[in-house]
C-alpha positions as CSV (number, residue, x, y, z in Angstrom):
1,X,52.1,-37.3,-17.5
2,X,48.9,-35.8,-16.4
3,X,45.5,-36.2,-18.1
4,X,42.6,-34.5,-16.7
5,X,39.4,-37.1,-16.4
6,X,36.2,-35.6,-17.6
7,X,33.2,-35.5,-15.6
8,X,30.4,-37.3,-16.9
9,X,27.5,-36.5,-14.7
10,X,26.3,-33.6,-12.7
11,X,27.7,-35.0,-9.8
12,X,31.0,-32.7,-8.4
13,X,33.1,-32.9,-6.0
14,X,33.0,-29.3,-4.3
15,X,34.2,-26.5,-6.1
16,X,37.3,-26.0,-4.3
17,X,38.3,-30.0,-3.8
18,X,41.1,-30.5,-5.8
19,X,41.9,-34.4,-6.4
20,X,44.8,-35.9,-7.8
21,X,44.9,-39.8,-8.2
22,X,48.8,-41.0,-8.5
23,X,48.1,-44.5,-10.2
24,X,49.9,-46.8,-12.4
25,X,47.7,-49.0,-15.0
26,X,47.6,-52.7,-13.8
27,X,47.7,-51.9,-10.6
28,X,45.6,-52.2,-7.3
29,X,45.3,-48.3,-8.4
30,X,42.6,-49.0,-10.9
31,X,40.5,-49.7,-7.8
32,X,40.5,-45.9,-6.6
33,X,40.2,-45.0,-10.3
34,X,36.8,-46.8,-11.2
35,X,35.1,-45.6,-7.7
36,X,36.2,-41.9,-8.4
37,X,34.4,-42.7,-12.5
38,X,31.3,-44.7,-11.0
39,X,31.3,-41.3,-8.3
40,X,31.5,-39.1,-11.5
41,X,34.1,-36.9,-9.4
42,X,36.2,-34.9,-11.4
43,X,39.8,-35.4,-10.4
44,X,43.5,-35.5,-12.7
45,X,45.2,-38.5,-12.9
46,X,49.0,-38.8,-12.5
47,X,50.3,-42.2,-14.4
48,X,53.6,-43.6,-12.4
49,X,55.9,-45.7,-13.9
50,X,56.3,-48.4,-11.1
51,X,58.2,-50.8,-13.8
52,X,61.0,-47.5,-14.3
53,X,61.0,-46.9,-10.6
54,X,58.8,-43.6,-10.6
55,X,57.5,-44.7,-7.4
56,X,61.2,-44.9,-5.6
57,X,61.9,-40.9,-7.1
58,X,62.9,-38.2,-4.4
59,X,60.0,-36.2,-5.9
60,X,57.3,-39.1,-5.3
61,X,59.2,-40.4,-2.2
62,X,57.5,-36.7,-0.2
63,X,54.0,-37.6,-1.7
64,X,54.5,-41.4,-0.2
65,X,57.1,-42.5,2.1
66,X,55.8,-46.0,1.1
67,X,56.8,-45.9,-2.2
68,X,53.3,-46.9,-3.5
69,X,50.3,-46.2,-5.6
70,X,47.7,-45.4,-5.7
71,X,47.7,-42.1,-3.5
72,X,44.8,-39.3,-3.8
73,X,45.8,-36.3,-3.1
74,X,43.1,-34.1,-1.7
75,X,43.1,-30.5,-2.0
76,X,47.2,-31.3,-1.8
77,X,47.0,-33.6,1.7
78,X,47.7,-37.8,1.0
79,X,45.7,-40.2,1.1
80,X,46.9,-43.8,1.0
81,X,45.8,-47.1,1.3
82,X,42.7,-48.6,-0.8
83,X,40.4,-49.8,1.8
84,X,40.7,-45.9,3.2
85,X,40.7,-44.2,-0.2
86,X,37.3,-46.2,-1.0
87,X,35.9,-45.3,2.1
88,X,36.6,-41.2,1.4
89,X,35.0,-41.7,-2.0
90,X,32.0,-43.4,-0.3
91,X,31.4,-40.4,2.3
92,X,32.5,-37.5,-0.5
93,X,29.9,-39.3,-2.6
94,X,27.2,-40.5,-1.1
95,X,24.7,-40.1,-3.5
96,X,26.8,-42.7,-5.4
97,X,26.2,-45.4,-3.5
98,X,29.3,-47.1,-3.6
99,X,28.6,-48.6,-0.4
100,X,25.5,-51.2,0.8
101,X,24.5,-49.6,4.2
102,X,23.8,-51.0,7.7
103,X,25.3,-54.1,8.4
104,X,26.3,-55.3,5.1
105,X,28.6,-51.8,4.8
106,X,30.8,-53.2,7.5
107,X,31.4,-56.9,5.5
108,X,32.2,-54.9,2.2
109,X,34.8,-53.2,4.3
110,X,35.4,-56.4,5.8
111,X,36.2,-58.1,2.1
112,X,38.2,-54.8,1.0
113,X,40.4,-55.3,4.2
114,X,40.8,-58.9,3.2
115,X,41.6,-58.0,-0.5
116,X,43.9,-55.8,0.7
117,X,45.7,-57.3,3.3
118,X,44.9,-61.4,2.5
119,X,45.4,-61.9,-2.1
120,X,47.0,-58.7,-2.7
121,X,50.5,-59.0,-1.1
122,X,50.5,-62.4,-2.9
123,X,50.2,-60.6,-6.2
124,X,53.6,-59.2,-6.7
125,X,55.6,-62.5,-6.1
126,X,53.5,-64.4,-8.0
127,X,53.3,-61.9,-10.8
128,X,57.1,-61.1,-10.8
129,X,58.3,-64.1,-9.0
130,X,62.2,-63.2,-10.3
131,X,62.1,-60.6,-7.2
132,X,62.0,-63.0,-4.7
133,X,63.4,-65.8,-5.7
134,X,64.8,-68.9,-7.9
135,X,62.1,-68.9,-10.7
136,X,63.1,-72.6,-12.2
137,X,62.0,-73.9,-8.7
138,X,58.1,-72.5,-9.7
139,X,57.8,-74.5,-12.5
140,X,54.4,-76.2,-13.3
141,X,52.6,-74.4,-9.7
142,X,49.3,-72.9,-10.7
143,X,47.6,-69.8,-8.3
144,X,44.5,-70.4,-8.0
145,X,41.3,-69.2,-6.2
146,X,38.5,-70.8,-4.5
147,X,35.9,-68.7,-5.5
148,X,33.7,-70.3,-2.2
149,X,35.2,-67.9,-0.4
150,X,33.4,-65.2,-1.6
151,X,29.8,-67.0,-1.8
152,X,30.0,-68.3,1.6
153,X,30.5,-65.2,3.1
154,X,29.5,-62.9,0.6
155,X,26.2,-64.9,-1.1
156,X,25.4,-63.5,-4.9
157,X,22.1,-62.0,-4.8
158,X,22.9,-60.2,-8.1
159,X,25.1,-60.1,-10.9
160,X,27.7,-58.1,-9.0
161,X,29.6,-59.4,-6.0
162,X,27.1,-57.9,-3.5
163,X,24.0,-57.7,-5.2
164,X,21.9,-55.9,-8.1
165,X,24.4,-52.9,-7.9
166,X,28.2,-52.4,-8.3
167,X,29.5,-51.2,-5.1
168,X,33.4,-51.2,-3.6
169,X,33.5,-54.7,-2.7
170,X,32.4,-55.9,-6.2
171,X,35.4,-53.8,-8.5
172,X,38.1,-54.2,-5.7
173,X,36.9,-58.3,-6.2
174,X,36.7,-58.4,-9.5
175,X,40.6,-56.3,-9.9
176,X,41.9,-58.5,-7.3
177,X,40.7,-62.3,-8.9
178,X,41.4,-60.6,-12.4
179,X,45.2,-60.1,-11.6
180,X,45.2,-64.0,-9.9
181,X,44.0,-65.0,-13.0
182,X,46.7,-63.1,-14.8
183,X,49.3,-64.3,-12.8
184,X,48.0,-68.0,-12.8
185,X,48.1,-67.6,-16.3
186,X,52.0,-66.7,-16.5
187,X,52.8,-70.0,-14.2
188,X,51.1,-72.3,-16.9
């Protein structure tokens, strides 16, 4: 299924960038999906049915080897990974100012890499625990999240995770703590 996403500003990517998000809903994809919205790129969206396999298909297998989402394809070349994805959008789009600058660019891409690599390969097993192992052994075990985490590194100087503006650091946040509450909800 493709739907085409409509542009809702003035802002373009250029006329001859073609870009194709492969995403599934509820899924770290949604991450790539806001930025290219808050960017007002124009760019088709590809759904993937992760729970039907989609993702393991010989056809999506020679867009990603890893068997993932989300992917943006760029004028037809891959592009994997969140943390790099966000950090194309932010350069495409600068005048979208999805990232702070100076310094504090390099600790939003600091928390992204932590989202990434640190709660998100947590989410799966805690989310569909049945893959990996006995489930009547996970019984009454919450997930939870200290949310000092974020304010001691990261203090609130705005409504959104970085300040007065959304930027990467605050969505990618927000998806990633929104699925730990989903999944601490299911182990209640």
């Amino acid at each position: 299924m493709i739907a085409k996403v409509i542009d809702v500003g003035t802002q373009e990517a250029e006329p001859t960038m073609q870009l194709t998000l492969y995403y599934a809903p509820i899924s770290c994809a949604l991450v790539p999906y806001v930025a290219l919205t808050e960017a007002r790129a124009q760019f088709d969206v590809r759904v993937i049915n992760v729970r039907g396999g989609e993702q393991l298909s010989a056809d999506y297998l020679k867009i990603n080897p890893k068997h993932k989402v989300p992917v943006l394809l760029v004028d037809g070349q891959p592009l994997t990974e969140n943390v790099a994805i966000l950090q194309w959008i932010a350069h495409q789009f600068p005048e979208a100012r999805l990232l702070p600058t100076g310094f504090d660019a390099f600790k939003a891409i600091s928390l992204l890499t932590w989202c990434a690599s640190g709660i998100h390969p947590h989410l799966t097993p805690n989310l569909a625990p049945e893959r990996y192992c006995d489930v009547s052994r996970l019984r009454g075990r919450r997930a939870t999240m200290r949310s000092a985490l974020f304010t001691r590194e990261f203090p609130n100087r705005g409504p959104y995770a970085c300040g007065a503006r959304v930027v990467f650091r605050s969505f990618h946040a927000a998806g990633r703590l929104l699925l730990l509450v989903l999944s601490a909800r299911q182990s209640l």
